[in-house]
Residue, then its C-alpha position, 0 to 999 in steps of 0.5 A: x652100451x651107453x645110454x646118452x641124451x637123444x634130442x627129440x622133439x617128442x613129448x617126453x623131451x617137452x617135459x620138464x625135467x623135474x616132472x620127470x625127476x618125481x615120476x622116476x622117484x615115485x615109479x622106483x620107490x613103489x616098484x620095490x613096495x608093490x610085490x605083484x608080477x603083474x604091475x612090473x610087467x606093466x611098467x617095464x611094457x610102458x617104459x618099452x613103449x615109451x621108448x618106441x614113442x620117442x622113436x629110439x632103440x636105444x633102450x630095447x639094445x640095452x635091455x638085451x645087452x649082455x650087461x643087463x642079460x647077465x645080471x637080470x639072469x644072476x638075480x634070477x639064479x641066487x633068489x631060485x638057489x637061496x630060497x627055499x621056502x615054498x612048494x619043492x619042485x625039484x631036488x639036486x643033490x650035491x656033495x657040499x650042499x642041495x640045491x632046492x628049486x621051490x615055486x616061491x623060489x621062481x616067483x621071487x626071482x621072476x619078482x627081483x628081475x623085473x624090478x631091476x629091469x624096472x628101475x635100469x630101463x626107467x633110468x635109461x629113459x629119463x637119460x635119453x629125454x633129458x638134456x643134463x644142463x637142463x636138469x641141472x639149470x632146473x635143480x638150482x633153479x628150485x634151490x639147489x646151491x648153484x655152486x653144486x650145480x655148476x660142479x655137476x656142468x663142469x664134470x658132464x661138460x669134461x667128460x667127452x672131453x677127457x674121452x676124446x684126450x684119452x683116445x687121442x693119447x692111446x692113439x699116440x702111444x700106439x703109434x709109438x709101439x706101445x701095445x696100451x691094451x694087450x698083456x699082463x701086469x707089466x703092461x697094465x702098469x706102462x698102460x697106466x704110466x704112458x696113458x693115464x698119467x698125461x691124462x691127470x697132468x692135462x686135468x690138472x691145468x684145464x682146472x687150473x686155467x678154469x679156476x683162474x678163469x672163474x676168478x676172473x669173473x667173481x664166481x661165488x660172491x653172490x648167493x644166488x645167480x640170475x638165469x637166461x630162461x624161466x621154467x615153464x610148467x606145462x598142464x602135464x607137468x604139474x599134472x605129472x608131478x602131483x600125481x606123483x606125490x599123491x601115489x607116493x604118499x598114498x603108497x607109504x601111507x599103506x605100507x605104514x598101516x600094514x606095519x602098524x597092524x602087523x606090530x599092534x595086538x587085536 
């Protein structure tokens, strides 16, 4: 399951997306700087909320995807297997080696997983309420060279578009008897050769006639380029944004005192 932009007219959307952009930055650096179950709880409780305030089930889908299940599920498994610091509370043993399940063991997986559901889900959101050419006109517009900027346009805007080619070209090949999704080796290689292959070929003259067109119009021989529309900071995005600076310096600037006291002698 993919998580793509959803219009909406919700508050999170009238949010700009560079007050989002601190809120994901400073949220994913403390989740791995906080070690207590509670705060990730809380925060994986908000991003579910927030998703049912958009008025989307896009995130509670993929939080119970097989995808995120069996990697949440792997994390938990390998910090109960490979820590074995902590209270044993059970024993297997094995031929080759014990397996040891210890109380510490259980909380740093409990720990890990909600981190990584943390982190997935806060990215899930900030991608469903965010429309990418508005992020990406907001980057350049606070100093992002615009030639990067437009790469990044670029690549989003073909995208579906080489989806859509590639589905028409299987299409095609299928009609023609070519089985483009079932067998072995063999197959996979005729996969590549009748499907991948018109795919490079159409890439390379849609960048051609792209370039030409770009040409064309003088791209690159100024340093900067005008825009159509101004971004507007509401109360809630320079609200949003300075709290998020506050808490990450506040957060790192903790975390250096607890390393300096640790490392420094009494």
């Amino acid at each position: 399951m993919i998580i793509k932009y959803i219009e909406g007219q919700s508050r999170l959307h009238s949010l700009n997306p560079l007050s989002k952009l601190w809120v994901v930055a400073a949220y994913s650096v403390s989740v791995f700087l906080i070690d207590n179950l509670a705060f990730q709880a809380i925060g994986l409780a908000a991003i579910v909320a927030a998703d049912c305030a958009i008025g989307s089930k896009k995130l509670r889908l993929f939080l119970f995807s097989r995808f995120v299940l069996g990697l949440a599920g792997s994390i938990l498994i390998l910090q109960v297997l490979f820590t074995s610091s902590g209270h044993l509370l059970l024993a297997v043993p094995l031929h080759w080696f014990h397996i040891a399940v210890t109380d510490l063991g259980i909380l740093k997986g409990i720990l890990m997983t909600l981190r990584f559901l943390n982190v997935i889900l806060l990215g899930g959101a900030f991608v469903a309420t965010t429309d990418p050419v508005a992020l990406v006109y907001s980057l350049m517009k606070a100093g992002v060279p615009y030639r990067y900027g437009f790469m990044v346009l670029t690549m989003m805007r073909f995208i579906p578009l080489f989806e859509a080619e590639r589905t028409i070209v299987s299409d095609a090949q299928k009609i023609r008897g070519l089985e483009v999704d079932k067998g072995g080796i063999r197959k996979l290689l005729l996969s590549i050769r009748y499907t991948i292959l018109p795919l490079v070929i159409s890439a390379l003259g849609k960048s051609e006639i792209l370039a030409l067109s770009m040409e064309g119009r003088a791209f690159g021989c100024r340093r900067t380029r005008t825009f159509l529309t101004t971004d507007r900071y509401s109360f809630a995005d320079r609200a949003l944004i300075t709290a998020s600076i506050a808490a990450l310096v506040l957060l790192l600037a903790f975390c250096i005192l607890g390393w300096l006291r640790l490392r420094l002698p009494n």
